[in-house]
Residue, then its C-alpha position, 0 to 999 in steps of 0.5 A: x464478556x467475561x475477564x479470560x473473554x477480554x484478554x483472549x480478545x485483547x491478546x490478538x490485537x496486541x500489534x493495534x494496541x501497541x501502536x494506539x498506546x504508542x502513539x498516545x505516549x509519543x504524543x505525551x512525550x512530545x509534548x514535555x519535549x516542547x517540539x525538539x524531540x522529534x528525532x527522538x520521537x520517530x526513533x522509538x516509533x520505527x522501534x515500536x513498529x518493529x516490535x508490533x512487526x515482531x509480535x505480529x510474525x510470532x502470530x503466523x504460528x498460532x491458531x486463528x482466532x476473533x475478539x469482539x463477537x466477531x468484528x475482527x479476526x486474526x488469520x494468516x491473511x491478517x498476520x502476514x499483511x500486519x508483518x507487511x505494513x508495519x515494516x513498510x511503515x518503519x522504512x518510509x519512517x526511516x527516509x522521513x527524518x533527513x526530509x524532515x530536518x533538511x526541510x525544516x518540518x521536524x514537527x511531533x505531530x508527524x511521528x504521532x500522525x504516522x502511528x495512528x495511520x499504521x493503526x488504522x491500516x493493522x485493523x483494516x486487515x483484521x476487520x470482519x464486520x462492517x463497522x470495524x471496517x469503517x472505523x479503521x478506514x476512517x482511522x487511516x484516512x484522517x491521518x493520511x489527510x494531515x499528512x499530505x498537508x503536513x507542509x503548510x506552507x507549500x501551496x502544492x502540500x495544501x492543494x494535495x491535502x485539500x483534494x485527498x480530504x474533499x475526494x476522501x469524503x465523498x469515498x467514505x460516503x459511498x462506502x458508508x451507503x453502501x454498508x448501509x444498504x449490505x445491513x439492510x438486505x441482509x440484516x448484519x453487518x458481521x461478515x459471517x453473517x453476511x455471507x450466510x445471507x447471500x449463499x441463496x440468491x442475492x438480492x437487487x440491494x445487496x447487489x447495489x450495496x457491494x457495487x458501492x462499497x467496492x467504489x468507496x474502497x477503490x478509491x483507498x487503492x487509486x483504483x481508475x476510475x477513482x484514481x484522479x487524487x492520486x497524482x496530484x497528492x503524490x506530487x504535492x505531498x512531502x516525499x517520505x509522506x508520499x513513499x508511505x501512501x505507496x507502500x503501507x496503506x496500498x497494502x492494507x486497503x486492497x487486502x481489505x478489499x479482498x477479504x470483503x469480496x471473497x470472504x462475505x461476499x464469497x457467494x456473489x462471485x458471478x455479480x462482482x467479479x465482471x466489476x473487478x475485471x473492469x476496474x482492473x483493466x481502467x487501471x492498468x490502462x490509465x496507468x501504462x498510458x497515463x504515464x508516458x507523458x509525464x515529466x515529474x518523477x513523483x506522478x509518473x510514480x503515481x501512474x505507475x501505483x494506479x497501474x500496479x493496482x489493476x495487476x493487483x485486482x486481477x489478482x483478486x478477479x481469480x478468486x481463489x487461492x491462488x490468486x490471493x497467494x499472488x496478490x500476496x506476493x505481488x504487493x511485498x515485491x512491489x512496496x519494496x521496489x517503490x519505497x527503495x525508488x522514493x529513497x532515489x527521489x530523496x537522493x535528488x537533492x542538490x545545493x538548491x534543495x529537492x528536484x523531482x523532475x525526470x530530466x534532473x536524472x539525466x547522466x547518473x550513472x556517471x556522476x554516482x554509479x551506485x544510485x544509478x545501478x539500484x534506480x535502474x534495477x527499481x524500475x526493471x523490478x517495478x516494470x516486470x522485466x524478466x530476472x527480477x522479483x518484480x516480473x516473477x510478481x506479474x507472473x504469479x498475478x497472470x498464471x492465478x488468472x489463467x488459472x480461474x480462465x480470465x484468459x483474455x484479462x491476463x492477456x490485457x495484463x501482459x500487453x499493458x504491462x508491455x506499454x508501462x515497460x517504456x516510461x520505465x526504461x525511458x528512465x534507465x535511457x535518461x540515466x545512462x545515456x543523457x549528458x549529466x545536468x545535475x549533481x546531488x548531495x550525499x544523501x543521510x546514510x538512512x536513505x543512502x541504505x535503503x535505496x541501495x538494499x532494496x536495488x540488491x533485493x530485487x535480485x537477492x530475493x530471488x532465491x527466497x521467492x523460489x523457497x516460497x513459491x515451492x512452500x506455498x505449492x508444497x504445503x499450501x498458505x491458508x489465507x482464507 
């Protein structure tokens, strides 16, 4: 490899190295700052990613491109994901450093934890090869273990932590024996490569061997029936940690997921997509009715990601442009709605301290309207109901199905949809009409900002949807 070979493969990771460099440096610098810097530490972090999401947008101009021989690449896909999580990433810092400090976890390691995590989740969306997609894999997933344990001494931070690392590992080795066998029967592990072996007839190994990767990345989305992690981790895990498992790494993973579907595995659409339409159907049933009996706000959230996922994978059944237009859309409109109504779960603190349960939301609206209204139009927005983003999301996912004739997948869409519908409203029901139980503290003006813009963005986007959708039918997104 030549020097021009190096810097033109080094130029188009520039947001990875940024984050890796920038996570080694706030790790140095904590270190000198003897553990009282941890404001400090988090500030330049949300710059630093704001800066990678700046470098990144400039991306979305440029030409595509790979570095390495092929093992990551630089696309519209990956741009815009990169833009996506590195925000969602700043703002789950931002409702972080209140949490911190009022709970006593104002530790270096967690700014320094969250860098390599966003690390691992920029080169997910630019692997093209199967060990670049396993490093990056494993990159996030170390970090997010320790952060789901990063409250040592709450027994339910330690059960989550335990249970993600235990149920994470066996994942990974299903992802990794099904690596194994995708090289053995087609001799590379290049997605380009791979995707000239399987444009004849597949063979009974190749087939095994994506039906194992597509599990081992099922898990990383919460995906039913690898989901059982997920509410218990949501519940235990510190709350800004659990906003950012919603958000960021939810992005990456399915992004990735449909990148190796489509892209390598492009010409097996016939043998994985009846698995897609079965996972997406487990989620979006597990998660419509899997939440309406529960009582703590943070596992119904967990219901709810592992039901949104199934909307998601539809998206991906479609298999085809549209479809990843959608999928697209759907998870920016849906990680903007769920870190906003993380921001209202921060905002449920009392003299006492934090509570999460249901019941602790009851007469909001009355004691403070302005939380009461942007949680209210989180939940319409999440749920699908018509005039906000969130249903024009749905929308999207449904009409790329119908689209590619999975007529009778969009119309379980649209009835599970219906039947999450309730455990949302039963919310905005408990906020308005329950006699008030509780009074919350004034929450720090961080997550005081973001609750209510992302409340206003359900609505105020709308006219920045309708701008993208007629650029997208107008010109076209080149995602693939």
């Amino acid at each position: 490899m030549t020097a021009d070979m190096l810097s033109h493969d080094l130029s188009l990771l520039t947001p990875e190295l940024m984050l890796a460099g920038g996570a080694m440096a706030l790790l140095m610098l904590g270190v000198f700052l003897k553990g009282e810097g941890t404001p400090r530490l988090v500030h330049l972090l949300t710059i630093g990613l704001l800066v990678a999401a700046g470098f990144a947008a400039l991306f979305l101009t440029g030409d595509d491109g790979q570095a390495f021989g092929g093992a990551f690449v630089l696309d519209s896909l990956a741009k815009y994901s990169k833009v996506a999580i590195t925000l969602a990433a700043a703002v789950a810092l931002l409702l972080a450093l209140p949490y911190l400090e009022s709970e006593k976890l104002s530790k270096i390691e967690f700014p320094v934890l969250v860098a390599l995590a966003v690390t691992g989740m920029v080169m997910m969306v630019s692997a093209n090869d199967l060990i670049s997609m396993y490093m990056a894999v494993e990159l996030q997933s170390l970090a997010l273990y320790v952060l789901a344990a990063f409250n040592r001494d709450s027994l339910r931070a330690s059960e989550a932590g335990l249970k993600y690392f235990v149920l994470g590992a066996l994942s990974s080795g299903l992802l990794l024996y099904g690596a194994s066998l995708v090289y053995g029967f087609s001799g590379s592990t290049g997605f380009n490569e791979i995707a000239i072996a399987v444009a004849g007839e597949p063979s009974i190994g190749l087939i095994f061997g994506l039906v194992f990767v597509i599990c081992g990345l099922a898990f990383k989305v919460s995906a039913a029936p690898f989901h059982m992690w997920t509410p218990d981790v949501y519940e235990g895990a510190p709350t800004p940690v659990t906003a950012l498992f919603a958000s960021a790494p939810k992005m990456a993973a399915i992004v990735l997921l449909a990148r190796v579907l489509l892209e390598p595995f492009g010409g097996m659409i016939d043998q994985w997509r009846d698995v897609i339409w079965i996972i997406a159907v487990l989620s979006m049933g597990v998660g419509a009715f899997g939440a309406l009996t529960q009582q703590n706000f943070k596992r119904l959230m967990a219901y709810s990601s592992i039901g949104n996922i199934g909307y998601a994978l539809v998206a991906i059944a479609a298999a085809s442009q549209t479809g990843i237009w959608a999928l697209l859309i759907f998870m920016s409109l849906y990680m903007i709605s769920v870190v906003g109504t993380f921001g209202a779960m921060l905002s449920m603190r009392t003299r006492e301290g934090m509570v999460e349960q249901i019941s602790d939301l009851a007469g909001l609206a009355q004691t403070n309207p302005g939380l009461g209204w942007s949680l209210t139009a989180l939940m319409f927005s999440i749920g699908g109901l018509p005039f906000f983003v969130g249903f024009f999301g749905k929308f999207f996912v449904v009409f790329s199905a119908v689209q590619s004739d999975l007529l009778i997948l969009a119309v379980l869409a649209v009835l599970f949809s219906v039947v999450s519908a309730a455990y949302y409203l039963r919310i905005v029901k408990v906020m308005w009409f329950d006699a008030p139980e509780v009074n919350f503290v004034q929450p720090a003006l961080s997550i005081y900002w973001v609750t209510r813009v992302a409340g206003w963005s359900t609505l105020l986007l709308l006219p920045a949807l309708g701008w993208l959708i007629y650029q997208a039918f107008s010109v076209g997104l080149d995602v693939l």
